[in-house]
Every structure is written in structure tokens, then in C-alpha cells.
PAGU-473277 format. One record per residue (C-alpha): residue number from 1; z, x, y. Coordinates in nm, 3 decimals, decimal comma, always signed. Layout:
N
+-----+---------+---------+---------+
!   n !       Z !       X !       Y !
+-----+---------+---------+---------+
! NUM !       Z !       X !       Y !
...
+-----+---------+---------+---------+
//
This chain:
207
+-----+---------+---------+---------+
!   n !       Z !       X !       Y !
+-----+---------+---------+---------+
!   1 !  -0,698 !  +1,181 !  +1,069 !
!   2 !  -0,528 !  +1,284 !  +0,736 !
!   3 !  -0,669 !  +0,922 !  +0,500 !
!   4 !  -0,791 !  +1,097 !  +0,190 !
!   5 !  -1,036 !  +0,865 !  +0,059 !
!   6 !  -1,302 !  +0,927 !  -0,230 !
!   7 !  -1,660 !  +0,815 !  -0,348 !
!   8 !  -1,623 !  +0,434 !  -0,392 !
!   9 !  -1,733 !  +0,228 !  -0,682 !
!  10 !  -1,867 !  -0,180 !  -0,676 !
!  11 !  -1,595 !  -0,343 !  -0,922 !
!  12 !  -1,711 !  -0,701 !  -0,813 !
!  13 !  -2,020 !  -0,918 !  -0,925 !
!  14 !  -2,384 !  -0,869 !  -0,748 !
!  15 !  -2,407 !  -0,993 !  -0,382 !
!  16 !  -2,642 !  -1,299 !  -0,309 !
!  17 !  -2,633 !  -1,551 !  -0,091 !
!  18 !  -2,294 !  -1,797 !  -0,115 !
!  19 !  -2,092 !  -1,487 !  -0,302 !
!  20 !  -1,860 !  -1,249 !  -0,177 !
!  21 !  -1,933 !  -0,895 !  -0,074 !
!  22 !  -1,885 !  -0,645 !  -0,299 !
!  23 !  -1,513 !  -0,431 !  -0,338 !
!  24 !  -1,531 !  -0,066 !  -0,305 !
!  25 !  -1,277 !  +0,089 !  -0,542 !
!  26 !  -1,228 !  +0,474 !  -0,467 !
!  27 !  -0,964 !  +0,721 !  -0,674 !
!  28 !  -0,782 !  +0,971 !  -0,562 !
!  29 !  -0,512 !  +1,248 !  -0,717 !
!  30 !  -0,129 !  +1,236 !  -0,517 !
!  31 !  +0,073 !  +1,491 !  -0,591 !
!  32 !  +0,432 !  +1,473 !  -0,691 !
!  33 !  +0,701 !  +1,775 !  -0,627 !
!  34 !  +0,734 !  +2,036 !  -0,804 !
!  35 !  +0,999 !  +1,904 !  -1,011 !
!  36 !  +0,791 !  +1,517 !  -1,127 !
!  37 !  +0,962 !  +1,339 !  -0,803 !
!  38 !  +0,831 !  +1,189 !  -0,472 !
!  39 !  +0,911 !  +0,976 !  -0,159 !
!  40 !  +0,657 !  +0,737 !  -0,054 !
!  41 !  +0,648 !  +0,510 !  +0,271 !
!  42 !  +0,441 !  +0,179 !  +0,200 !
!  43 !  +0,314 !  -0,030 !  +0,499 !
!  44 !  +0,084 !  -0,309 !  +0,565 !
!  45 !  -0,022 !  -0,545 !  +0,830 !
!  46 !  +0,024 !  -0,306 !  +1,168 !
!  47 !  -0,253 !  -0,594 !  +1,308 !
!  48 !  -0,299 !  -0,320 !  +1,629 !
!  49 !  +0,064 !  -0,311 !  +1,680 !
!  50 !  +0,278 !  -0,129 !  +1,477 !
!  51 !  +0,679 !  -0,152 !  +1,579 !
!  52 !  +0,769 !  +0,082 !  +1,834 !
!  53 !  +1,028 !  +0,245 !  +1,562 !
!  54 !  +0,855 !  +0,273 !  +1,252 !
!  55 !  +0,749 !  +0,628 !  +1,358 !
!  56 !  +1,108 !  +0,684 !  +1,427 !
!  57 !  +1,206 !  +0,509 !  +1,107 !
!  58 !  +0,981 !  +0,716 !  +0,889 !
!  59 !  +0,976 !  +1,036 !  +1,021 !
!  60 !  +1,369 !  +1,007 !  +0,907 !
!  61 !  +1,286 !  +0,924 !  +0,542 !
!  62 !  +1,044 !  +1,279 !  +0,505 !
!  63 !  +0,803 !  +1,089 !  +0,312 !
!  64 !  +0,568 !  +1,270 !  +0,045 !
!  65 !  +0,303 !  +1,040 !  +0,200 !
!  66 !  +0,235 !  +0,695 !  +0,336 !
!  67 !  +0,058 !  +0,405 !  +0,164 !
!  68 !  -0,116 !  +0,147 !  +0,395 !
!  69 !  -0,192 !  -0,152 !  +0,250 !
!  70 !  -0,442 !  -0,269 !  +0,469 !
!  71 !  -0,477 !  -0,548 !  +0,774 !
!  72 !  -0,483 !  -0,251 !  +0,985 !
!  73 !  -0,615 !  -0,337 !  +1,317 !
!  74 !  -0,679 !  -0,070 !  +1,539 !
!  75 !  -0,774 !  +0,274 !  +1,336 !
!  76 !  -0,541 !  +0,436 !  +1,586 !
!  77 !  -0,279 !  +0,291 !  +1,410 !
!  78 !  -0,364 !  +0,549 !  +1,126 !
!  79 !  -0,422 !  +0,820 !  +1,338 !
!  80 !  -0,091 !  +0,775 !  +1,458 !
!  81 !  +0,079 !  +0,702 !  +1,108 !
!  82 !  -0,077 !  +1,043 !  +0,950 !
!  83 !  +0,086 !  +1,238 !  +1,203 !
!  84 !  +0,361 !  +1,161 !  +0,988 !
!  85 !  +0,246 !  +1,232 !  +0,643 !
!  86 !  -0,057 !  +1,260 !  +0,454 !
!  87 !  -0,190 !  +0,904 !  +0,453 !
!  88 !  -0,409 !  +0,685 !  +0,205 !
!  89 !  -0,487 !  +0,346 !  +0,304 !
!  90 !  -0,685 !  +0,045 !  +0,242 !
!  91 !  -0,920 !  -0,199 !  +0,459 !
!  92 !  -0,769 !  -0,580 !  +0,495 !
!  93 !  -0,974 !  -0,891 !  +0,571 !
!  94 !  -0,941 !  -0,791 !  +0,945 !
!  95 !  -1,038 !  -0,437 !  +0,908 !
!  96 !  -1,423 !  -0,494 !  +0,973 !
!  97 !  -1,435 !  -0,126 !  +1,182 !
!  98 !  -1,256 !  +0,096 !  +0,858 !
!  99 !  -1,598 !  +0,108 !  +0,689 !
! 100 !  -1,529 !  +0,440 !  +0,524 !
! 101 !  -1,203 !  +0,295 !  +0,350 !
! 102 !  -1,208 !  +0,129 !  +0,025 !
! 103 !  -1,113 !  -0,245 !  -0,091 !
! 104 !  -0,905 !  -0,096 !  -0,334 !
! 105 !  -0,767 !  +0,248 !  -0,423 !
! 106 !  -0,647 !  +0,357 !  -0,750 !
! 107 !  -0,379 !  +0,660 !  -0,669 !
! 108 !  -0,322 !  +0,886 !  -0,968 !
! 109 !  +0,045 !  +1,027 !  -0,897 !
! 110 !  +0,077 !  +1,372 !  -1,122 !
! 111 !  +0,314 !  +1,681 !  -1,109 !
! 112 !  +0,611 !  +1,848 !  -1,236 !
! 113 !  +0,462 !  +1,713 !  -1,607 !
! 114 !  +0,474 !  +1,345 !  -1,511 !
! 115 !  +0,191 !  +1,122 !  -1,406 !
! 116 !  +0,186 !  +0,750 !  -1,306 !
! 117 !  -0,134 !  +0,518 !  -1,171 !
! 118 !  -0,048 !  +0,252 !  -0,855 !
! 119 !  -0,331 !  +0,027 !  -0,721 !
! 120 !  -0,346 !  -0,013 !  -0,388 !
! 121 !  -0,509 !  -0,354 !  -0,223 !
! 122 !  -0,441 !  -0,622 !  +0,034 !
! 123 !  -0,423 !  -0,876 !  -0,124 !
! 124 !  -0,289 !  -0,900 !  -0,439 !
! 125 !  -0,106 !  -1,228 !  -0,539 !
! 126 !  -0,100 !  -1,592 !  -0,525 !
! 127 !  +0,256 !  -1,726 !  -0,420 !
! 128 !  +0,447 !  -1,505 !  -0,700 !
! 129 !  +0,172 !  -1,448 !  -0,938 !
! 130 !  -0,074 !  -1,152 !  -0,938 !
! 131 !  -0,419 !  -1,255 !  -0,909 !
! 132 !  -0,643 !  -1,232 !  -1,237 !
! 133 !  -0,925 !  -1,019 !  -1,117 !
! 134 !  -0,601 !  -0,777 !  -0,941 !
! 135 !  -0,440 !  -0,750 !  -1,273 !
! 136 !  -0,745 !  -0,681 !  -1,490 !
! 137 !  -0,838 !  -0,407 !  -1,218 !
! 138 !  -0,529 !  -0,254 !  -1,271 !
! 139 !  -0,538 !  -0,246 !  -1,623 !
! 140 !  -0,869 !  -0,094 !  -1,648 !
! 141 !  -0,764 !  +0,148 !  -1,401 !
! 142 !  -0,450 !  +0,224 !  -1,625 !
! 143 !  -0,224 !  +0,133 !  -1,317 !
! 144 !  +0,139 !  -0,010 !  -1,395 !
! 145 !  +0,248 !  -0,057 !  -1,008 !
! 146 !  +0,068 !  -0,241 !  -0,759 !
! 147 !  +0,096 !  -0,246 !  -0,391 !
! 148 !  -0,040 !  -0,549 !  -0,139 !
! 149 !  +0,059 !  -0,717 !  +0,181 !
! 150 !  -0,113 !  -1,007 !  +0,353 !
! 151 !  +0,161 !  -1,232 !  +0,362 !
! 152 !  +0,376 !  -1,073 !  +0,551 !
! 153 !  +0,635 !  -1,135 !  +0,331 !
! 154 !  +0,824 !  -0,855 !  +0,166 !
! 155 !  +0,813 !  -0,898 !  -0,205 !
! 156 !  +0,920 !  -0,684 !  -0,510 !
! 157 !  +0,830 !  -0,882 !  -0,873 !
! 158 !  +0,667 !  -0,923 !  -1,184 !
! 159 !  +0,417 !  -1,045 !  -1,379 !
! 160 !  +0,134 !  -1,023 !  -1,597 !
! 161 !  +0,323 !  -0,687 !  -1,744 !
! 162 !  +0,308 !  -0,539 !  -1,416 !
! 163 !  +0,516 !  -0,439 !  -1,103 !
! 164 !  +0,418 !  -0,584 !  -0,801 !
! 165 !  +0,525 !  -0,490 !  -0,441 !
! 166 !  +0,472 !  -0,649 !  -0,103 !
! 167 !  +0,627 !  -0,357 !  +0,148 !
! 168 !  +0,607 !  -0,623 !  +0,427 !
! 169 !  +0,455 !  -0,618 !  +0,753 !
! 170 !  +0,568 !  -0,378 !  +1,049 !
! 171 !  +0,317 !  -0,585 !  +1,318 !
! 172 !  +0,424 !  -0,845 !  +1,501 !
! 173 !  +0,686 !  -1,134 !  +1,367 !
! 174 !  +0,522 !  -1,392 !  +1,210 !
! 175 !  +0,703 !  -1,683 !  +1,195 !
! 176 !  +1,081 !  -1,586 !  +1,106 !
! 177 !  +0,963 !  -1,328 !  +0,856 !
! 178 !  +1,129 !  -0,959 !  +0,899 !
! 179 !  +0,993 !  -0,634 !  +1,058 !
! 180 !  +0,983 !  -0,426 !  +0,743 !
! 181 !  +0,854 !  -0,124 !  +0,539 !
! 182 !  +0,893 !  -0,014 !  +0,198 !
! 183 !  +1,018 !  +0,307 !  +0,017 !
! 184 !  +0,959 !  +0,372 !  -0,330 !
! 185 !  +1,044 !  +0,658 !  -0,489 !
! 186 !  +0,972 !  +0,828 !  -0,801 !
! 187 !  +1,297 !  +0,967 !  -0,994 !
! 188 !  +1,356 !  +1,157 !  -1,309 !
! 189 !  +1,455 !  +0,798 !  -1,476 !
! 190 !  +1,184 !  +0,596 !  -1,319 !
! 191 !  +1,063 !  +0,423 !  -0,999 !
! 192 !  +1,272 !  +0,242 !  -0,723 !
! 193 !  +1,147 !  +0,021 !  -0,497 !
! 194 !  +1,312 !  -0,046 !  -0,142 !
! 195 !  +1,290 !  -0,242 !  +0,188 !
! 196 !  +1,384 !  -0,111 !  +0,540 !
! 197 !  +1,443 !  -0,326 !  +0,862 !
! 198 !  +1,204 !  -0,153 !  +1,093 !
! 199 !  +1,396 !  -0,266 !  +1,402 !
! 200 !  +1,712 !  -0,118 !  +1,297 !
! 201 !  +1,607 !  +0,195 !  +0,992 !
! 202 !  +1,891 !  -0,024 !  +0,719 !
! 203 !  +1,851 !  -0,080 !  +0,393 !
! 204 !  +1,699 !  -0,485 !  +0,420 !
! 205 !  +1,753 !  -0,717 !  +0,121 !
! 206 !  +1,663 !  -1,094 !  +0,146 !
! 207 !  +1,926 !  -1,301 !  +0,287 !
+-----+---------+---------+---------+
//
């Protein structure tokens, strides 16, 4: 199973009774092409049942490599998902079995003479607003996208100086929210950041 993962690091306060465990934060190197560009696939919230397309879906798009964001389920899920592409992912609040995954994951994109930093962890925001402790970990960690889920609600914005993105969920509907996945992709002018209706592979917007 292809989740490249490294040596995690405590970034939260000491455990004792009535506080919260301790976040692993791991690092790890992605590389670009050749030429400073890339196609990632960003997930998040399979909850043990991925849509019966998204391999379908993906496998289309030729990703670089796929970015779970955690609220995994099942760790077949991944096993399944990395036969697609190289695959990095994170553990959600439900993902008590993916010990050997971090809390959050700093990914150092570099190649072609270009290098970028995107955090990686489930949950990220507060209605619209990054969460302080998210932002200052990004900061230290010299990252200027970050990628959550959680809600379930796909989400591109910004705040705090930072880009935010919410790729959606590709589990089952909750609510009226839509089956999607996100693309982003790293151009010679920048980053874009995309949506895709997992139940039909179009481009998906908010209504």
C-alpha cells in the first residue's frame, strides 16, 4: 500500500488527564514533473465507502498523486485508492485503526526549480475561518495551501493569508451535500484549485 508517511513529531501540548492526545506531524518530499508542474487528486471522508466511480473518475485525470484528507474508514479504502497513484494521507477523528498515519502532514512539493509547502489535516476550519492552532502550524511549517475535509462540504477560501481547500467528501451523501473530489494543479503561473461531481466525472461548481 503506496502511503508514504515519515517519522512523526508531537506539535501539541503534553498529555494529562482532561487534555487532548497529542498530533503527530510527519514531512515528506512530492515531486513535481520535470518541467515545475503536477496533477493532484484530493479526497476526504471515504467513511468505508468510497463512490463506486471515483476510481473511474480518477484514473481519467492521471493524477501525479492523491491526497487523502482523512475520515478514512476502512484502510482498504487506501489500498484501493493507491492502486491509482502514489498516495499520502492523513488519520480523521474516525480513523482509530491508521495508527501509522500522522494527524497532520506537511508535503514539500519540489521539481523542475519550483517548490511549494501544503499542510495536510482533517480538520482545518471553523465555518469559513481557519482554525488558530491550523494556521500557526502552517506557518511554522512554511506552508501557503492547506487541505481538510470533515464537513463534507466542498470549500475553496481564504483567510489568515492562506489558501484553504475542502476537496469534499466522496462517502456517502450527507444531507443534500454533493459527491465530490478535488483537483488542484500546479501550473507555470500558479495553483488551481477544482471540484469534480464524483457521480458524473464534470467539472462541479456550487449552485
Amino acid at each position: 500500500m503506496p502511503v508514504e508517511v515519515s517519522a512523526g513529531e508531537d506539535i501539541t501540548g503534553v498529555v494529562g488527564r482532561g487534555m487532548p492526545p497529542r498530533l503527530v506531524h510527519s514531512t515528506i518530499s512530492v515531486p513535481l514533473r520535470a518541467d515545475g508542474t503536477a496533477r493532484f487528486v484530493a479526497v476526504a471522508d471515504t467513511h468505508s465507502a468510497p463512490h463506486a466511480r471515483i476510481a473511474e473518475h480518477v484514473a481519467a485525470l492521471a493524477p501525479d498523486a492523491i491526497f487523502h484528507a482523512g475520515d478514512i474508514g476502512e484502510l482498504s479504502v487506501l489500498e484501493e485508492l493507491g492502486k491509482l497513484a502514489p498516495l499520502y494521507a492523513v488519520r480523521g477523528n474516525i480513523d482509530n485503526r491508521a495508527r501509522d498515519l500522522p494527524d497532520v502532514l506537511t508535503m514539500e512539493l519540489a521539481g523542475g526549480g519550483r517548490a511549494m509547502k501544503v499542510l495536510m489535516t482533517h480538520i482545518a476550519v471553523y465555518g469559513p475561518k481557519i482554525r488558530a492552532e491550523v494556521a500557526k502550524a502552517a506557518r511554522e511549517a512554511g506552508a501557503t495551501l492547506i487541505v481538510c475535509g470533515h464537513s463534507h462540504v466542498p470549500f475553496i477560501g481564504r483567510d489568515k493569508g492562506l489558501t484553504v481547500f475542502n476537496p469534499g467528501s466522496i462517502g456517502p451523501r450527507r444531507f443534500s451535500l454533493p459527491i465530490v473530489f478535488g483537483t488542484i494543479d500546479v501550473t507555470p503561473t500558479g495553483v488551481r484549485l477544482a471540484h469534480v461531481n464524483c457521480e458524473t466525472g464534470a467539472a462541479w461548481s456550487p449552485p
